[in-house]
N, C-alpha and C positions, 0 to 999 in steps of 0.2 A: 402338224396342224396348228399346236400353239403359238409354234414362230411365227406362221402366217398370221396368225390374230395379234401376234403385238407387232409385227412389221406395219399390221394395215391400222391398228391405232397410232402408233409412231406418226404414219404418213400423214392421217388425218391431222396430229394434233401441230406439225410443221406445217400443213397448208393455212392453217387458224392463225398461225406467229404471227406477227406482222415485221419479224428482225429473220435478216436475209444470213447476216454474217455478221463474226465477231472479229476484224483485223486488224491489224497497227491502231491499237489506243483504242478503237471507235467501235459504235454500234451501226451497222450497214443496214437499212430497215427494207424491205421489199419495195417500196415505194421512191426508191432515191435518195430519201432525206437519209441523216448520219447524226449521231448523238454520241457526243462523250459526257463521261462523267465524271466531278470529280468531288473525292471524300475529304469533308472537314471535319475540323477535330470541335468538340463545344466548348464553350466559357461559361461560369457561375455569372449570372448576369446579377444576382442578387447577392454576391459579397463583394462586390465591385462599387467604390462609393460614389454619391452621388455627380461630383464630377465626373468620373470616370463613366458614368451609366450615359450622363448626358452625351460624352463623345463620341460613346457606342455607337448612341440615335441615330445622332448626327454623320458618325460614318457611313452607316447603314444607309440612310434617307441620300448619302451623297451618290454612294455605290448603286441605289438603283436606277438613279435621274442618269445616271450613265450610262446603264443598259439601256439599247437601242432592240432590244430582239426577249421574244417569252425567254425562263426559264424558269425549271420546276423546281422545287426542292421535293426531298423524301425525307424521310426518315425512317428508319426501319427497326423495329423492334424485336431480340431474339432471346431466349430462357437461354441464361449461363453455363457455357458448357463446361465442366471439372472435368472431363473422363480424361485427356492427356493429362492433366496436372497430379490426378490422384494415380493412370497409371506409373507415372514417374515417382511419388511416392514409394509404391509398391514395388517398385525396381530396386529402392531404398533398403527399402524393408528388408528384401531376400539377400540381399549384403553387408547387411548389419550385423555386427560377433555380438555386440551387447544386448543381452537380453529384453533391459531394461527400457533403451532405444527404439529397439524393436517393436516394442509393446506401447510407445510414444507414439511410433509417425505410424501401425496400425487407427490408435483410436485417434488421431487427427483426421486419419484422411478420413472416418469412419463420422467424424464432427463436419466436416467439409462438406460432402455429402450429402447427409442430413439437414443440414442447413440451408444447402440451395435449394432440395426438392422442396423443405416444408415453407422457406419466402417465398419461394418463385423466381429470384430473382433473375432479374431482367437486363440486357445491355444495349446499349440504345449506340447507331452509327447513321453520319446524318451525310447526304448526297444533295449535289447540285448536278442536275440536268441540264448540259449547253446543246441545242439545236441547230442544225443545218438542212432547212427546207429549201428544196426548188424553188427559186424566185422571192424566199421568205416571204409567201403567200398563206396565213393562216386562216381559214375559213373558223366562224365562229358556229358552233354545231348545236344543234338541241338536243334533248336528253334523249330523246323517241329515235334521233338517228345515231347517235353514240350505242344506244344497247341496240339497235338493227346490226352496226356492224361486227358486234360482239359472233353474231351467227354468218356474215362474209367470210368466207374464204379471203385474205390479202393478195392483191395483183402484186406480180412479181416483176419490177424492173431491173434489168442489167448495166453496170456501170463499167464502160470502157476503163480503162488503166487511167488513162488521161483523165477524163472530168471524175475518178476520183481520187488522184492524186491533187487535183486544183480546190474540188471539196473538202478534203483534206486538211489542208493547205489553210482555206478561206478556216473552219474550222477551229483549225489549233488558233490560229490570232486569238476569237473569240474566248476560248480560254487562257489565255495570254494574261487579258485582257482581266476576265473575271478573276482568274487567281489572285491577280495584283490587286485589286480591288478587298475581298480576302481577309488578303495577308496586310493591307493597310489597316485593318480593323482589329490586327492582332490574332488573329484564324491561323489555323494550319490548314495548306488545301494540297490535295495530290493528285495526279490524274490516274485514275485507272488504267492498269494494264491492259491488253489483252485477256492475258490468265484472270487475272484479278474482274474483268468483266462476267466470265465463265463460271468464277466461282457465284457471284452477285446474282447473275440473274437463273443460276444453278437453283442457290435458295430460296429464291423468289418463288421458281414456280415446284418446286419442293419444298415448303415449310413444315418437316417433320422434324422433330428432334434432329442436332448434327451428329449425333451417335449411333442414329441410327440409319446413314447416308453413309453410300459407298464413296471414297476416295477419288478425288479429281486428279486428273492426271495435267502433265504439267503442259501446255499448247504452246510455249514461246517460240520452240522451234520446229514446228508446224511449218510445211509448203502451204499448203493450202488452209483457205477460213475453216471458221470452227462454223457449224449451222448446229 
């Protein structure tokens, strides 16, 4: 009887998604449209002098007069996770002949610990969203029909091999396109894997501690999408 109550919430909560499929790179969304993502790394914009600041702007201001299509940015915010770091410690530890040693990387990892629960500290990983809609038709929406569709169920369209290999295709240029853009500015930018999309939007709709989340498994070599 339990199984059937979390099968039938499972079901429920996949008809609510609006992402159909996770394959080659991209996010497949029930609607046709396709989103990759890709993660940059940040710059201290304020130990950068003022020349230097000016370029930035000026890169920045050039980079988006370029863009011809929306794109998001995120950023995402997560509490610091130690627990691999201090269990490898502790691996230390149990193979340590020196007492003395022993009794070092015990009250390190024992300071490491403590240290993050009592700041909180924080790490911060920042995402560009590049778009592929139908027609590059973007309807501008009001707030009253934005939280209507929060309670829609998402219509489910199906993409032949063909139109999404061509979306695809049209796609990756766009990130091409932005990366280069980017990396002119001095940025690190990557695209998301598949796995690496599974792990991201894992968290998203899981933001419990990572310690206390079960183990992703690896999709690369997956036949079939991940939903």
């Amino acid at each position: 009887m339990k199984n059937k109550e979390n099968h039938k919430n499972l079901s429920s909560t996949q008809a609510n998604m609006y992402i159909a499929a996770l394959r080659n790179n991209v996010v497949v969304l029930k609607d046709g449209g396709m989103r990759a993502v890709i993660e940059v790394n940040s710059i201290n914009f304020g130990l950068k002098s003022e020349e230097e600041q000016v370029g930035l702007v000026n890169s920045y201001v050039s980079f988006l007069n370029s863009i011809k299509y929306p794109l998001q940015i995120v950023i995402q915010s997560r509490k610091f996770n130690v627990s691999e770091y201090v269990a490898t410690l502790q691996e230390q530890m149990k193979t340590q002949s020196n007492d003395l040693l022993r009794k070092q990387i015990k009250e390190y990892s024992e300071f490491i610990v403590d240290l993050v629960e009592m700041n909180d500290i924080m790490y911060k990983r920042f995402y560009v969203i590049i778009p592929h809609t139908e027609g590059d038709h973007f309807e501008v929406k009001g707030i009253f029909d934005r939280f209507g569709e929060i309670f829609m169920p998402a219509a489910k369209i199906t993409l032949s091999q063909e139109i999404f290999l061509k979306k695809h295709r049209d796609l990756m240029l766009r990130v091409n396109n932005v990366m280069s853009g980017l990396e002119g500015m001095g940025l690190k930018a990557k695209l998301l894997s598949t796995n690496e999309l599974v792990s991201l939007y894992y968290n998203a709709y899981n933001p419990q501690d990572d310690a206390d989340k079960p183990p992703i498994s690896d999709f690369t070599n997956m036949r079939y999408d991940v939903v």
